[in-house]
N, C-alpha and C positions, 0 to 999 in steps of 0.2 A: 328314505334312501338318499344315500348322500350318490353324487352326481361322481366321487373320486372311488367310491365303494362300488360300484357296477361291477354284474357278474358279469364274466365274459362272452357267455353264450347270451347273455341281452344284449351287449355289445354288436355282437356280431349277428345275429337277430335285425337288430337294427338297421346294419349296415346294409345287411342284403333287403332289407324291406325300401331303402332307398338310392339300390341302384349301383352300389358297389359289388363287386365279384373278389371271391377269393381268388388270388392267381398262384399263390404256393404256402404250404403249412408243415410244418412236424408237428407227427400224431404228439398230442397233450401237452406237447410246449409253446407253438405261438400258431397262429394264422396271418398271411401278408394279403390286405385288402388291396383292392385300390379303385376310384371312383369312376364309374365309366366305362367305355370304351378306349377311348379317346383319351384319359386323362391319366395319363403315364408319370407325370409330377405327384401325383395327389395318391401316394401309398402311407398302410398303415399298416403297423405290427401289433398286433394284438395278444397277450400274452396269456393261455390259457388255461396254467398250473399254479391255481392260486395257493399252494402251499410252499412255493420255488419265492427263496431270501428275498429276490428281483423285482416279485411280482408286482408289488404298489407302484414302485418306480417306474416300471416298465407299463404297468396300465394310468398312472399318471403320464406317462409322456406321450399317450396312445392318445385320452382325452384332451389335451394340451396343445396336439398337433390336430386333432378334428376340433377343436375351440380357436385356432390359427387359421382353419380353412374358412372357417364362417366368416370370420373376419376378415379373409382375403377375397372374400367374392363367394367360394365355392358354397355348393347347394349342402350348407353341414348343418343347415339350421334344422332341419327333417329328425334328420340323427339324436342330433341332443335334447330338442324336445322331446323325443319318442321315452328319451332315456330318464329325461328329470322335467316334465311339464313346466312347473310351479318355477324352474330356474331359467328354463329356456322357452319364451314365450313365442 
């Protein structure tokens, strides 16, 4: 599994397994995470019609922006390993 290739619902799977809540979605085109309670900066749009032109783009900038938070401090390291072991140790 490529870490750019993630299904959505692993994705989001993931997310809620470490602590993010959905806070708004339309049905079959994306879901808006975000981590926390507390942490009103730290959203993500997760795009979840893999057959929409967009979709790569928009699930690359999804992983892009939780590969930014790891690196800004925030707890994304959970996420991406859960997502791609062997990349995110």
């Amino acid at each position: 599994m490529s870490i750019r290739t993630v299904a959505p619902d692993q994705l989001v799977a993931a997310l809620l397994a470490n602590n993010w809540q959905v806070v708004g979605e339309r049905a079959g085109a994306y879901k808006r995470l975000k981590l926390g309670e507390n942490q009103d900066r730290h959203h993500l749009l997760v795009p979840l019609d893999e057959s929409a032109p967009e979709f790569e783009e928009m699930m690359g900038a999804a992983l892009g922006q939780l590969e930014q938070l790891m690196l800004d401090g925030a707890d994304a390291r959970r996420v991406l390993h859960r997502l791609d072991p062997e990349l995110y140790q």
